[in-house]
C-alpha positions as CSV (number, residue, x, y, z in Angstrom):
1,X,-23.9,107.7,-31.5
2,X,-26.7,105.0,-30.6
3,X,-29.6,104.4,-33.0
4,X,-32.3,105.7,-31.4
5,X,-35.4,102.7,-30.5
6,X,-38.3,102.5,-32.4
7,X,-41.4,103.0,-30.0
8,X,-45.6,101.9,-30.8
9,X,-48.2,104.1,-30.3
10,X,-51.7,103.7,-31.4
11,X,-54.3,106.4,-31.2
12,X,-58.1,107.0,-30.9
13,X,-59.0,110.1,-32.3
14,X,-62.8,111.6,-31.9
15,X,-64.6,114.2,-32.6
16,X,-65.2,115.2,-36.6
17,X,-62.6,113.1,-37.9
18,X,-64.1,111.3,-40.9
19,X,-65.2,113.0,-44.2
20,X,-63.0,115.8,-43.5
21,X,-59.7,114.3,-44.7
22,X,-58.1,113.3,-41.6
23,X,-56.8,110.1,-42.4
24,X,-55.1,111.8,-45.4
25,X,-53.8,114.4,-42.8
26,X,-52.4,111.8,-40.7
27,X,-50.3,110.0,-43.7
28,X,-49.4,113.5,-44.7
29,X,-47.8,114.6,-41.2
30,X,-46.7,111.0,-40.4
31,X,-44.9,110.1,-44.0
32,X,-43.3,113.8,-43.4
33,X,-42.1,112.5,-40.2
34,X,-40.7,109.5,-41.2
35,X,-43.4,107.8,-39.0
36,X,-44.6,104.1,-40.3
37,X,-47.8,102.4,-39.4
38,X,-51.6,103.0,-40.5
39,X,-54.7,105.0,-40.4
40,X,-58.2,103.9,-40.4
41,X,-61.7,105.0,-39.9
42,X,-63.6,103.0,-37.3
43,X,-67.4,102.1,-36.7
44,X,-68.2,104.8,-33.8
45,X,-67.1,107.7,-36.2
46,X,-63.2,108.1,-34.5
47,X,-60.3,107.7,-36.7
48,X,-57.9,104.7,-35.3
49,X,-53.8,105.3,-35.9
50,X,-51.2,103.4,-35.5
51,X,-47.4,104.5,-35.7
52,X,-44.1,103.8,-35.3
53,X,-40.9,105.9,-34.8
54,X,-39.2,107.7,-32.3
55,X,-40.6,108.7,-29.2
56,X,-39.6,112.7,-30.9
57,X,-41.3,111.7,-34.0
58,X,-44.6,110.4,-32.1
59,X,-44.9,113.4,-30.4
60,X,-44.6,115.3,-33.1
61,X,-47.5,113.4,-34.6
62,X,-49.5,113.5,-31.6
63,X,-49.3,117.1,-31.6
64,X,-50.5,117.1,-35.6
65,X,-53.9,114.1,-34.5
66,X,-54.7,116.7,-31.7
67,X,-54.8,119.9,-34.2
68,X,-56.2,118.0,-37.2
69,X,-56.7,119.3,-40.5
70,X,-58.8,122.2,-40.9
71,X,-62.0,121.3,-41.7
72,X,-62.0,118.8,-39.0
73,X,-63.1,119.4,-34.8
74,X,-60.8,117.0,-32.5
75,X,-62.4,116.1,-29.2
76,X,-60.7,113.6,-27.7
77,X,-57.4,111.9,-28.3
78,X,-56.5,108.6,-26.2
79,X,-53.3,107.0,-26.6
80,X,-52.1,103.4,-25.7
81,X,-48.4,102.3,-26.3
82,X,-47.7,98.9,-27.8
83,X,-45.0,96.8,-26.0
84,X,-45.1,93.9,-27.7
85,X,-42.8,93.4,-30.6
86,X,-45.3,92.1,-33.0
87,X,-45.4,95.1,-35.1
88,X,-43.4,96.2,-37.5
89,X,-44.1,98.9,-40.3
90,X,-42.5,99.6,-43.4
91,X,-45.0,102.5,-44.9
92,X,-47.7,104.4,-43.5
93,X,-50.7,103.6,-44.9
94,X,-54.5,104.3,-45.2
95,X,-56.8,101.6,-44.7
């Protein structure tokens, strides 16, 4: 059986996503998953993530950034895939 391809995804998550332990939520759900990449609070009050893993996995994790944690009130998720092969995660992280 194959290995399966590792795939990029990065996120924009808005809504009430900072001060509410979202980014801790996201390492949480992705670590769980086996997903690597990062998490980061931006300017504009969104949470920015990036992660890597299989396109199962990212889904997965997708589904967890749309729910959020519970004290937290997602409005909007956008999603861009990364093709180029410049990055390459070992952890998941907060920044």
């Amino acid at each position: 059986m194959a290995a399966q391809q590792d795939h990029t995804v990065q996120w924009l998550v808005s809504g009430l996503v900072q001060g509410v332990g979202f980014r801790w939520y996201t390492w949480s759900m992705a670590s769980r998953l086996g997903v690597r990449g990062w998490a980061r609070n931006c300017p504009d009050g969104s949470v920015e993530v990036m992660g890597q893993g299989t396109l199962e996995d990212l889904a997965l994790l997708e589904d967890a950034l749309r729910r959020g944690p519970p004290a937290s009130d997602v409005e909007h998720v956008e999603k861009q895939e990364i093709t180029d092969e410049m990055h390459t995660f070992k952890t998941f992280e907060i920044k």
